[in-house]
C-alpha positions as CSV (number, residue, x, y, z in Angstrom):
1,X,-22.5,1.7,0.5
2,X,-21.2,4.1,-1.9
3,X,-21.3,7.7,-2.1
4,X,-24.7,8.9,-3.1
5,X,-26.0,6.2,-0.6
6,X,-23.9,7.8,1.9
7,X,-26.0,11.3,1.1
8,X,-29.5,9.5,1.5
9,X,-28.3,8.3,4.6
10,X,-26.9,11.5,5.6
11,X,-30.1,12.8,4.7
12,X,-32.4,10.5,6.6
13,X,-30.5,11.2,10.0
14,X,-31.2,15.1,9.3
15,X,-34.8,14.3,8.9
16,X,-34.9,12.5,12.1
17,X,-34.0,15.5,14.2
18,X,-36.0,15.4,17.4
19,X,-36.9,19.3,17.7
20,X,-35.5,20.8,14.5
21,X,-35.7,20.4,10.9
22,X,-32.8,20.7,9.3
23,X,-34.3,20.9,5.5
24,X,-30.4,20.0,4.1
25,X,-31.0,19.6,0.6
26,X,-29.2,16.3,-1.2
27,X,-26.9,18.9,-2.8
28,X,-26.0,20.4,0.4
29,X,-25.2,16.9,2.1
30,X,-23.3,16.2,-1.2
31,X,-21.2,19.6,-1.2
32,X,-20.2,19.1,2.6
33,X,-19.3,15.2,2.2
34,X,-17.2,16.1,-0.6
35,X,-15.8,19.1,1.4
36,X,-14.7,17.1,4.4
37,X,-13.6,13.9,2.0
38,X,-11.6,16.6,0.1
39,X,-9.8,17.8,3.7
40,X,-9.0,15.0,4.7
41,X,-7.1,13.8,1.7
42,X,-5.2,17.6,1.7
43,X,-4.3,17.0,5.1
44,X,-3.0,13.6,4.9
45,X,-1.4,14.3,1.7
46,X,0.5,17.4,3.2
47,X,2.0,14.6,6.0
48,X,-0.7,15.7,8.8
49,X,-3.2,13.6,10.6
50,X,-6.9,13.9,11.0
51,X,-8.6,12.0,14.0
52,X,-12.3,12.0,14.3
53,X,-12.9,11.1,17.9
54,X,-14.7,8.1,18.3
55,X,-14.4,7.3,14.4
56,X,-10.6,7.0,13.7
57,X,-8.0,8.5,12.6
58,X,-6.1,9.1,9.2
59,X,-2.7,9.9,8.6
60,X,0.0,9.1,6.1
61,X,2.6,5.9,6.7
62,X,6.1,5.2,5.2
63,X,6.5,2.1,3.3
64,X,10.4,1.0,3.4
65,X,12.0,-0.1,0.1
66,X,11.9,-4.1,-0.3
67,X,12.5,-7.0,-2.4
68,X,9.7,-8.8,-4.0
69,X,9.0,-11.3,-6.4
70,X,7.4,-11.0,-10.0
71,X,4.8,-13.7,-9.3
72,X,4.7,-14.7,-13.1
73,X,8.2,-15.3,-13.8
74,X,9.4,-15.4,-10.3
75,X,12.1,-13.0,-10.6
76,X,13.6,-10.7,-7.8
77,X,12.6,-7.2,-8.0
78,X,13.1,-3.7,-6.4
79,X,9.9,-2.5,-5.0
80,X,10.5,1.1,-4.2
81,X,10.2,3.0,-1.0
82,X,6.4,5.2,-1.1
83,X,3.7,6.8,1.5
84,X,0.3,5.5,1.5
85,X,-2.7,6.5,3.4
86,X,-3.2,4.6,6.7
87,X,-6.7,4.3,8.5
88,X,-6.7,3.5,12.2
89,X,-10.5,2.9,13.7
90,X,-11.4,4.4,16.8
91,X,-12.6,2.2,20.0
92,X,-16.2,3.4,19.3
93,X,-15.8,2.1,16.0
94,X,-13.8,-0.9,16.8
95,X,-16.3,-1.7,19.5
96,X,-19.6,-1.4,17.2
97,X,-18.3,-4.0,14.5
98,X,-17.3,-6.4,16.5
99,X,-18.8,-5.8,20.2
């Protein structure tokens, strides 16, 4: 699923509202996806983590400096020390893939 699939979908579940209708527009459901995507990388970026109960959590994790290998010619090399985003799923999420 990419992004603008993500909107229909965000869509259809609006639609589906039991006693309301919601009447969010595809560039509404586009504006906040991007909104809350766009916090969420801010936050983990600026070293804080952002847990979405239920979903999971994201936060920013410390890679050491290591050797490696150049797998072409096989020689040693310095593979410097970085941050990368880490993702952890929540039990609610865990438990609905693989129940």
């Amino acid at each position: 699923m990419n992004k603008g699939e993500l909107i229909d979908a965000i869509i259809a579940r609006c639609a589906e509202g039991i006693a309301t209708k919601s009447g969010v527009t595809k560039k509404q459901a586009d504006a906040v996806l991007t909104a809350t995507l766009d916090t969420i990388i801010e936050t983990v970026s600026s070293g804080d983590k952002v847990t979405l109960v239920g979903f999971g959590s994201f936060e920013p994790r410390d890679r050491a400096a290591r050797e490696g290998r150049n797998p072409k010619t096989n020689e040693k090399m310095e593979i410097k020390a970085t941050r990368v985003p880490g993702f952890s799923a929540g039990k609610q999420f865990r438990e609905s893939v693989a129940p």
